[in-house]
N, C-alpha and C positions, 0 to 999 in steps of 0.2 A: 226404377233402377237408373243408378247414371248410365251417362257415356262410357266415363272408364272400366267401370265394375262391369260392363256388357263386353266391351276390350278384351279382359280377362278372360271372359267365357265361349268366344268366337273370338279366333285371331285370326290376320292374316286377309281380314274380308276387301275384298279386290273392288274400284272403283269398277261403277256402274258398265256394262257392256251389252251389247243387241246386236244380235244378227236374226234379222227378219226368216230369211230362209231356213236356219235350226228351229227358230221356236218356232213353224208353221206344222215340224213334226214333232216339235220335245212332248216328254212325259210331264203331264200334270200332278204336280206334288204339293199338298195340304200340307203346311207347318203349322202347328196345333202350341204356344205359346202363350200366357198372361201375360206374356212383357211385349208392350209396346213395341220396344228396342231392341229388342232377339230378334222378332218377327220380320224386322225393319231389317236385320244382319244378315237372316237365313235367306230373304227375300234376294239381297242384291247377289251375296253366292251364288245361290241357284239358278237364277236369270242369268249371270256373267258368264254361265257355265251350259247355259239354253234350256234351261228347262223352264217350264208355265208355273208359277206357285200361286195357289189359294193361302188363305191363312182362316184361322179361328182363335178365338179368345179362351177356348174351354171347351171341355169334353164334349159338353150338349151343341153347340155350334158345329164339331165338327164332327158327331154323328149325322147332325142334321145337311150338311155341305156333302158328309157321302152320300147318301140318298138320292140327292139330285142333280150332283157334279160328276164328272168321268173323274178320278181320282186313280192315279198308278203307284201312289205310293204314299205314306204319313210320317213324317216326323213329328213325334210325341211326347210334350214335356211331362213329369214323373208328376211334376207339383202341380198340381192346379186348382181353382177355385172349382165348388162343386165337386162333380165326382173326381178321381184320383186317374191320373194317366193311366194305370195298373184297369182302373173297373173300364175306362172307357174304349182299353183296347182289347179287353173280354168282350165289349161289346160290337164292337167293329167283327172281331173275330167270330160269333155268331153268328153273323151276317153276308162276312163276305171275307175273300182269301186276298184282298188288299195287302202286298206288303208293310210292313210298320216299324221303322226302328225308334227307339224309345234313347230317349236323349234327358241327362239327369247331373248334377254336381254328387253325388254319391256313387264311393268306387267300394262298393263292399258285396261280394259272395251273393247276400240271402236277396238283395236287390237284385243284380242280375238274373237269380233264377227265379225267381216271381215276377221279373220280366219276361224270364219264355216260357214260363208256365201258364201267363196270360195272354200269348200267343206271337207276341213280337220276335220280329225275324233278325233283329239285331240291336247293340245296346251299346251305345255311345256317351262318354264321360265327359265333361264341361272341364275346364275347357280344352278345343280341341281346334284343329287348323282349318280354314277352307279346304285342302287339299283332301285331309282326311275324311273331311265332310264328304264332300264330291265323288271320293271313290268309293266311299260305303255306299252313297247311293247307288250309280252304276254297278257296283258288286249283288246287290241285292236286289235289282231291276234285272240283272243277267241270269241271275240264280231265279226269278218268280216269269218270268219271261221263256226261258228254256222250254225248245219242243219235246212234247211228252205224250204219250196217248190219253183220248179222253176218257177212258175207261176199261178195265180188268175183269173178264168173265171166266170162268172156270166150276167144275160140280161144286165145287165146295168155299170158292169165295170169288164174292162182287163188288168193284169197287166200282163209284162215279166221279171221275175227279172234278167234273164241273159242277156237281152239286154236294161234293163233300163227304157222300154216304159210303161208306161200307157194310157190307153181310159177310156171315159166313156161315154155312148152314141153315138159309131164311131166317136166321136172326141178326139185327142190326144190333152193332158193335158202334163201341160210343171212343172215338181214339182224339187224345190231345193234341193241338196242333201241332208238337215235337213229331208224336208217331205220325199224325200223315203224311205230313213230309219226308219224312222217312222212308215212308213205305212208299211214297210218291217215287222217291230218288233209285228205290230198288226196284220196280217196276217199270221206270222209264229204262234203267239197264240192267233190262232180261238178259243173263246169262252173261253177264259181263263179273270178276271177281271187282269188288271197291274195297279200296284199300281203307283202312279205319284213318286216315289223314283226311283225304277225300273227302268221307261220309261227314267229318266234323265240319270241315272251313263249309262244304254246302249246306250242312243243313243247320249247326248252329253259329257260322260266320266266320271271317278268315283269321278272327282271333286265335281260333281253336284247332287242334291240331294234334292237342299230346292227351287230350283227357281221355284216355279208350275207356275207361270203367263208366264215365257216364255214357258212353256208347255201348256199350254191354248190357248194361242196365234198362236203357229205353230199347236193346234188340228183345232183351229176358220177355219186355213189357208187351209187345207188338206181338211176341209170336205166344205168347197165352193169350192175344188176343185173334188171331188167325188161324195158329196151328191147331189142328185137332190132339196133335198130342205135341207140349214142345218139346216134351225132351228128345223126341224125334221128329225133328222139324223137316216139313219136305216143301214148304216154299223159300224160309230163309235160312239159307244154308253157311256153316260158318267155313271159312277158307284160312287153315291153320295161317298163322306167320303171318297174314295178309290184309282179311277182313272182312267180308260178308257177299254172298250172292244170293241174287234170289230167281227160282224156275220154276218154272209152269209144270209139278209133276205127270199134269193129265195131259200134256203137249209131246207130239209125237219127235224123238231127237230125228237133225239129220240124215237123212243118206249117205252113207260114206262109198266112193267109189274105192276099187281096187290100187288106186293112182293117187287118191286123195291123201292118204296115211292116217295118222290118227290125230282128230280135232287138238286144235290149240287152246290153251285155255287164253280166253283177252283180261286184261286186268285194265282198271282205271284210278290212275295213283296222281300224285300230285303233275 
């Protein structure tokens, strides 16, 4: 690919910059490209901006780089030789909860969601700015970074979040990377309402924000997968006008003093 045609698809890419002291903590970030000169574009952003970048030529490269690299995060081209950016982030995502944003010159619908159907935490269209680069990254290091407990016990359902399992009933439930997240996001805020704004820019990117039917859709999907009965759901609860909470039925509520008055509800909106 030329120079210029590479132009076109990374603009804005800033001469070379180092500060010793950032990159002694930056996140290590895999750019997964065929093109020589991508690699070569996303490299100098990234550095200019303090972060550590690996690269790979292809899918199998950069399965093989996670295995034995610390890796915080993948930028992942659609096209590639071998397997297809789509199979190789099914495969990462079997493996491990690595963030992944998938980066592609095609802006169409069935693309995107067979990008987060195959578990990428965000989807980036060619061409696009340094800036824009950089913030989806920290957006998506913020969001996979965020403190959360490392796991959910209760009679009727178990989650591990460091090793990915859920039960419910002593039977494992098999949920797609959408729902865990999800159910991550609802679990990290026990008892808190999230507003369906919220639930979108966290869990499918700050792009999104207005699609609630696809949030309805993956809540439908989660709680036939938890709830003993959904249509009476008693972990995720829906918050007319608002957007979804989730409680710990078998969890004793507070004490309330004579002084106290009656609980607040917390919401967490944009």
């Amino acid at each position: 690919m030329k120079t210029k045609q590479v132009s076109r698809l990374v603009e804005n890419v800033p001469g070379p910059k180092r500060d010793c002291s950032t990159l002694m903590s930056a996140e290590p970030v895999l750019v997964v490209d065929d093109s020589p000169q991508i690699r070569r574009a996303l490299r100098v952003i990234l550095i200019s901006h303090g972060f550590v970048v690996l690269d790979a030529r292809s899918g199998e490269e950069a399965l093989d780089l996670i295995r034995k690299e610390r890796v915080e995060l993948v930028l992942l081209d659609v096209n590639l030789p071998g397997i297809s950016g789509f199979e190789t982030c099914k495969e990462i995502r079997r493996a491990s909860g690595v963030p992944v944003i998938m980066l592609t010159v095609r802006n169409n619908e069935r693309d995107k969601v067979q990008a987060f159907d195959a578990g990428a935490d965000d989807y980036i269209v060619k061409p696009f700015g340094a800036e824009e680069l950089t913030a989806r990254v920290r957006a998506t290091l913020r969001r996979a970074g965020s403190e959360g407990p490392l796991s959910f016990v209760s009679p009727t359902l178990r989650i591990d979040f460091e090793r990915r399992t859920v039960s419910a009933k002593g039977r494992t439930l098999h949920l797609t990377p959408k729902e865990f997240e999800l159910l991550r996001q609802f679990v990290t805020n026990e008892g808190k309402a999230l507003t369906h704004r919220w639930l979108l820019q966290t869990v499918w990117g700050p792009d999104y924000g207005e699609e609630s039917e696809s949030l309805r859709v993956l809540v439908n999907q989660l709680r036939k997968k938890v709830e003993r009965d959904p249509g009476k759901p008693r972990y995720i609860l829906t918050e007319p006008c608002v957007g979804y909470r989730f409680e710990n039925p078998y969890k004793a509520p507070p004490e309330r003093t004579p002084k106290s008055g009656p609980l607040k509800r917390r919401v967490v909106e944009d």
